[in-house]
N, C-alpha and C positions, 0 to 999 in steps of 0.2 A: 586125219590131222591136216594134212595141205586143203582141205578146203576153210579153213579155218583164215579169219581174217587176221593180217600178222602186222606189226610194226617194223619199218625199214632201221634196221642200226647198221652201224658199223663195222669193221674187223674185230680183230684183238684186243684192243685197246675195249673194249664193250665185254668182254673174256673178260679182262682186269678189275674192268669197274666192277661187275656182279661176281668176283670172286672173291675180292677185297670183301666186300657187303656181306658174303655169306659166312666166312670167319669171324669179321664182329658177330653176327648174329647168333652163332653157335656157343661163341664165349661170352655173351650177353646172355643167352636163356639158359643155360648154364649156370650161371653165378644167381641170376633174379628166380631161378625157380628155387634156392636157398632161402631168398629175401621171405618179407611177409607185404608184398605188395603184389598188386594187380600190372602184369608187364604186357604191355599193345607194342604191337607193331603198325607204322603207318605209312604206308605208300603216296605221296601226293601225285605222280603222275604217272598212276599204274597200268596204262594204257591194256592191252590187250590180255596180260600177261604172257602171253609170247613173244618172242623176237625173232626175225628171221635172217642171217648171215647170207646176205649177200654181195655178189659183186656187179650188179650192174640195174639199175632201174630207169626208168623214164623218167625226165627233169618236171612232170607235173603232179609228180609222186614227192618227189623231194618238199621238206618244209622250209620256207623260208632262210636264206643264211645258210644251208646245209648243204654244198656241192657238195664237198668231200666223200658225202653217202652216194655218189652216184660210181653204181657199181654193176655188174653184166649178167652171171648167172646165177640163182639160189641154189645155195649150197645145202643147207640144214637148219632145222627149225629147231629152235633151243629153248630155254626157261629163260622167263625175263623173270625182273625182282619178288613179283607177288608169287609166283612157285616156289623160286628159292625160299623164300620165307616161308609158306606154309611147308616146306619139306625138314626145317629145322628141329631137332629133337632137342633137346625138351619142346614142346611146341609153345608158343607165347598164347597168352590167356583172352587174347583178342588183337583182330588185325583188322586194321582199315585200311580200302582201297578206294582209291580215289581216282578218277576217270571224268574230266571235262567233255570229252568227244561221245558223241550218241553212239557210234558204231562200234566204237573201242568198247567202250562202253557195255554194250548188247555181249562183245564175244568175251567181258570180262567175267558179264554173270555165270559163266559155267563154271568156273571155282567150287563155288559149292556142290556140284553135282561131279567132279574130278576130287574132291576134298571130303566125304561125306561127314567123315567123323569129327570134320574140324567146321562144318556150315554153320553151326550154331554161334562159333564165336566169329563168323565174316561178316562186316557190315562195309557192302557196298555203295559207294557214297558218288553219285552223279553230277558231280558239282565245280565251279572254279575252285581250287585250291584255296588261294587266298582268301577267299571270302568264308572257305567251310573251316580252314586250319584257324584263323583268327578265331571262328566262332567257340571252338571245341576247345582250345587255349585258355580264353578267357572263362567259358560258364561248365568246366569239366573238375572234378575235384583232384586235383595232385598231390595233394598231401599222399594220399594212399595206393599211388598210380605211376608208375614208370614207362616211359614207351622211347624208340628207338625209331627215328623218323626220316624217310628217304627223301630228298629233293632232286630229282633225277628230271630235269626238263629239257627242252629243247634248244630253247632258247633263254631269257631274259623275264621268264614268265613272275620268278617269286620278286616279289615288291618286299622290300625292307620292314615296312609296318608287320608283314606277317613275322619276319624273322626277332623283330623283338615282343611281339605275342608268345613267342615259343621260345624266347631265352626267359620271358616273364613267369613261365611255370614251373621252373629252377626244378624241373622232373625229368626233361628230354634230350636224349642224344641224339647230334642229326649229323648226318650224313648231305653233304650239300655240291652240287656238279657246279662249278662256277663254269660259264660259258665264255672262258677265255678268250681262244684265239676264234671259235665259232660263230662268236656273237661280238662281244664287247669289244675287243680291238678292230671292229670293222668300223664303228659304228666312229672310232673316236679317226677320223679323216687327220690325213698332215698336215693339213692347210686352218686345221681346225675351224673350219666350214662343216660346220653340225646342224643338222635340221631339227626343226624346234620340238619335232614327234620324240626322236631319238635324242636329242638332251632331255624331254622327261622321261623316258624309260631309265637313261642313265642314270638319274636325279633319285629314282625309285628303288634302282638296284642299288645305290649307296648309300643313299638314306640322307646327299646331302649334294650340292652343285660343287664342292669344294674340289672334286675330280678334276674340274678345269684348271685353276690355276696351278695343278700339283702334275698335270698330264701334257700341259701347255706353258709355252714363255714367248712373250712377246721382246724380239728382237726390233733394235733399231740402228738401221744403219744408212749413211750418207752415199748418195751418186749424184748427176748434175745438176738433180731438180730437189738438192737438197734432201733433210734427212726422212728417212721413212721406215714405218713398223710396217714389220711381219710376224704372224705368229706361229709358231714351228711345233709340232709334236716332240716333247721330249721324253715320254715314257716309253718301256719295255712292255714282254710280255711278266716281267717278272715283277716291275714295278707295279704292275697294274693288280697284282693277285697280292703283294703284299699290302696295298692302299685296303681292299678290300678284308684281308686278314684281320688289319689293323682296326676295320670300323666292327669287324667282330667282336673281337676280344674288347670291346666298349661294354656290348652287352650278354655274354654269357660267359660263365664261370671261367671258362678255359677253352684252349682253342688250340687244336696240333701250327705246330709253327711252321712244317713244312708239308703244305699240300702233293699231292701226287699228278706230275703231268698227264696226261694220255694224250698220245699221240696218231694220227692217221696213216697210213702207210708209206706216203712221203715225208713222216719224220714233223709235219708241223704237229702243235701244242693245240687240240680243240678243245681241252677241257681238264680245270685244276678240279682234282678230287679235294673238298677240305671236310673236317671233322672239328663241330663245336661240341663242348659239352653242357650245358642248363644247371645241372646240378652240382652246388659247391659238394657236398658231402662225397657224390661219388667221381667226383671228377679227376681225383689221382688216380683211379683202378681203369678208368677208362680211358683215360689220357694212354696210357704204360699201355694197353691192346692195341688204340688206334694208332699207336707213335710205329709199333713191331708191324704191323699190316700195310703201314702207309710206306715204310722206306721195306717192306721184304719183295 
């Protein structure tokens, strides 16, 4: 197993995420194997499907934005989310994994060959997320189709257009890693001196430029050469997860109000757990598990 190529995470807080995940999951296949519908499971960034817990790597191992993963010895190599999910009883009727990276990629394909009895319903999928979840969104039939959908990235990777493709199929519950304090609050400077790269990623993540004037206020005030603007950062990390809440709950049925922080070992916030749900119908039953998991 240690030659096996692994993905760098983090402490505890990566405990948290994937334990949360495996509770919905359990009470999700559960209830949908009652249903009379076809229930997928879908990973968008199912990297290796392992993880490996450590404390210490070399800074050209780290991805982009990511000190905080800079850590010394490997500890133990654990499940990341496409195990979890394939270890689920009742087992879901189909699962998609999804792997942008060629090498993740390569050591994902062994699932099937770790999974035998469950290879037939794996479709591993090599591709950008965004471009493969739109697709599957738009020309997939959901009338007769439920699926339960992980957004677990790194950074900044889902673009909004994908997120209202998958509120459009008013059939999927998703699970979504907002990159708080990891990404996003880096990007938005005090000085609000923003480079034009990362106001369009921001512009993508929210689905709108309005973050500026609701993140930023331009102050003006007088000294001997007369008056002068500044412009100041006036958001939090809290403010910044409820703006983002809010352009949710725009486009899918319902939305937990209080995301779940996770934290790194000194206590800062890398990343809001939130829970959308697609479908009106089942959106009460699923609302009432992700609300119990998200504050337990």
């Amino acid at each position: 197993m240690t030659t096996k190529q692994t993905q760098l995470f983090g402490g505890n807080w990566t405990d948290k995420k994937l334990e949360m995940l495996r509770k919905y999951l359990v009470a999700y296949a559960k209830i949908m194997n009652k249903q009379p519908f076809n229930f997928i499971y879908i990973d968008a960034f199912a990297g290796t499907g392992y993880r490996e817990r450590r404390q210490g790597e070399c800074k050209s191992s780290i991805p982009p934005l990511l000190p905080e993963f800079l850590q010394d010895e490997t500890q133990e190599l654990m499940n990341g989310s496409p195990r979890i999910a394939l270890e689920v009883e009742p087992s879901f009727m189909k699962y998609i994994f999804i792997e942008k990276n060629p090498k993740r990629f390569k050591e994902l394909s062994t699932l099937c060959e770790e999974f035998p009895h469950l290879a037939n319903r794996i479709d591993l999928i090599n591709a950008d997320c965004n471009i493969y979840l739109k697709d599957l969104c738009v020309n997939s039939q959901w009338t007769k189709q439920r699926a339960v959908l992980f957004l677990d990235p790194f950074g900044m990777q889902v673009e909004w257009e994908t997120m209202e493709a998958i509120a459009k199929t008013k059939a999927i519950d998703v699970w979504i890693l907002f990159p708080l304090g990891v990404a996003v609050n880096r990007l938005l400077k005090r000085n609000g001196d923003i480079k034009e790269t990362w106001r369009i990623r921001l512009n993508r993540l929210f689905a709108t430029n309005e973050w500026h004037d609701t993140f930023y206020k331009n102050i003006i005030s007088d000294d001997l050469f007369g008056p002068k603007q500044k412009i100041i950062k006036v958001c939090t990390l809290e403010s910044i997860s409820r703006f983002y809440i809010k352009h949710l709950k725009k486009i899918f049925a319902n939305v937990a109000d209080s995301p779940r922080p996770l934290f790194n070992s000194k206590g800062n916030p890398l990343f809001h757990l939130c829970f959308a749900v697609a479908n009106p119908r089942g959106a009460a039953v699923a609302m009432k598990i992700a609300d119990h998991i998200l504050k337990g």
